[in-house]
C-alpha positions as CSV (number, residue, x, y, z in Angstrom):
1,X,-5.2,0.5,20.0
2,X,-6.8,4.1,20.0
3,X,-8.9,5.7,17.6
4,X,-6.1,7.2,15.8
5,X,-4.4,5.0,13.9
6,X,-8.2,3.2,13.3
7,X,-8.2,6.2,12.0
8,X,-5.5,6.5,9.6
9,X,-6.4,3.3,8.3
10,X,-9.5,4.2,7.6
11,X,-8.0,7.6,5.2
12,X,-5.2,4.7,4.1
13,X,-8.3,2.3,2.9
14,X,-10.2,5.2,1.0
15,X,-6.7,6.6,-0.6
16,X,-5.8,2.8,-1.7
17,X,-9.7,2.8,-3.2
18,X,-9.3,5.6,-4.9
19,X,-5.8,4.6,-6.3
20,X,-6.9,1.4,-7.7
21,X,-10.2,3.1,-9.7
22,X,-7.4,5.3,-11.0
23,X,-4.9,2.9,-12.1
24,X,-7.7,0.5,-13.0
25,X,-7.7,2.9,-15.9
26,X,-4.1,1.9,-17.4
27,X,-2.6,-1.8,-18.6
28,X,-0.3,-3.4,-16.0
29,X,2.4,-4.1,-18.6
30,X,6.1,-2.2,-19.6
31,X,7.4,-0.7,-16.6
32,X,3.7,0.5,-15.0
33,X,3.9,-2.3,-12.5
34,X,7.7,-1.8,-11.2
35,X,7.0,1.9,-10.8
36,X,3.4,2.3,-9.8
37,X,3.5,-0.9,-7.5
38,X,5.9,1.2,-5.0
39,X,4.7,4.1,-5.9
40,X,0.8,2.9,-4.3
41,X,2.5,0.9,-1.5
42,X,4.6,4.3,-0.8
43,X,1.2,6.5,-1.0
44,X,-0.9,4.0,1.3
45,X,2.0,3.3,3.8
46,X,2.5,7.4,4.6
47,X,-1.4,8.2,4.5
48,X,-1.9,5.5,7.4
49,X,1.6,7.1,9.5
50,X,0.6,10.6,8.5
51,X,-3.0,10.8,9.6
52,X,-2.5,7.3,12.3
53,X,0.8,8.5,13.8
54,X,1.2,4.9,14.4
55,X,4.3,2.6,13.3
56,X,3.2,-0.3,15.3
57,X,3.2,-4.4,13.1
58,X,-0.1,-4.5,13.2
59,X,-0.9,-1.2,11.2
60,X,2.0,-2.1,8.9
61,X,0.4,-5.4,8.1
62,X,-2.7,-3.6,7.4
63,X,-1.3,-0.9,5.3
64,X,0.7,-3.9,3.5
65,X,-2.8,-5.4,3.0
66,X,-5.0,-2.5,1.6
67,X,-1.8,-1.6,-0.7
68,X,-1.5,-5.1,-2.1
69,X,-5.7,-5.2,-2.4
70,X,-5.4,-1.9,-4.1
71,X,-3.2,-3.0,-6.8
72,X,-5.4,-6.0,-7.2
73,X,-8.6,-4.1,-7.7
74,X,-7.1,-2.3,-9.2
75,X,-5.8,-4.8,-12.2
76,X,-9.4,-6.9,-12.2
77,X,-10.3,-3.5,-13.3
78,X,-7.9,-3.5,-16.2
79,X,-8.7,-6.7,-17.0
80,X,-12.0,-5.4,-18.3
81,X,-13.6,-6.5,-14.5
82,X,-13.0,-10.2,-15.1
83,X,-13.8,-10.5,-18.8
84,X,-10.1,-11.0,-19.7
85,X,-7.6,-13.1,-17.6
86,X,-5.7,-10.5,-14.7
87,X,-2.1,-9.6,-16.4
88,X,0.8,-11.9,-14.2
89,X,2.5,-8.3,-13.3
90,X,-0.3,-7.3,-11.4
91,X,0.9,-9.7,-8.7
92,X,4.1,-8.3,-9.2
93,X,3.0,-4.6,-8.5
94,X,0.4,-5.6,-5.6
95,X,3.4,-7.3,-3.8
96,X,6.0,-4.8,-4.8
97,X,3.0,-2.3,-3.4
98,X,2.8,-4.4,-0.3
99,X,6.2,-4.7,0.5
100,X,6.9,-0.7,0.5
101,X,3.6,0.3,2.4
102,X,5.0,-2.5,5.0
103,X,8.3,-1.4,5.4
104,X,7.6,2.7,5.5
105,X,4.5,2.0,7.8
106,X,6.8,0.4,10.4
107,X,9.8,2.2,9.1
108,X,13.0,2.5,11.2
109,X,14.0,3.7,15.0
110,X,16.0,6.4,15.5
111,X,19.3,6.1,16.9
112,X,18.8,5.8,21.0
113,X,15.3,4.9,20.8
114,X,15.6,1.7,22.7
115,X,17.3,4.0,25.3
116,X,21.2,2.7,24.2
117,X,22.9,5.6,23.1
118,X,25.1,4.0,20.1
């Protein structure tokens, strides 16, 4: 692995940091978790392609894996840092979050890039 996608991981791991001391700020409850959840896991996933240029398993996993502990910071915050029980649909957003920075991390070859042309 080079520096690169290190690298993007690095910028993805700051942007999920930040992300979860923003939406630390609102209650995980309505529709907040089925839209931010992606949302995050969308945000995370293209930071660590975008500055990385990498769509290799490993990097997804990774990007899956700062998304998902974004969203969970990011609801112990909401839960008044521990005082109150975590909300059930923060687990629901972190893997929903998870899920998405996965699969637009690894995202999908192009027709003819295993050298078939189709």
């Amino acid at each position: 692995m080079t520096w690169r996608p290190l690298l993007g991981l690095a910028v993805a791991a700051a942007a999920s940091a930040l992300g979860a001391l923003l939406l630390g700020e609102y209650e995980f409850t309505g529709t907040l978790p089925f839209i931010a959840g992606p949302l995050f896991g969308l945000v995370v996933g293209e930071v660590a392609v975008a500055v990385g240029r990498s769509r290799t398993v490993p990097v997804a996993a990774v990007a899956g894996l700062l998304a998902f502990a974004g969203i969970a910071w990011a609801g112990w915050i909401d839960s008044s840092e521990g005082v109150e029980p975590v909300k059930g649909l923060v687990w629901v957003a972190a893997g929903l979050a998870a899920a998405v920075a996965l699969l637009r991390t690894v995202g999908r070859r192009p027709a003819g890039a295993d050298g078939k042309d189709r």
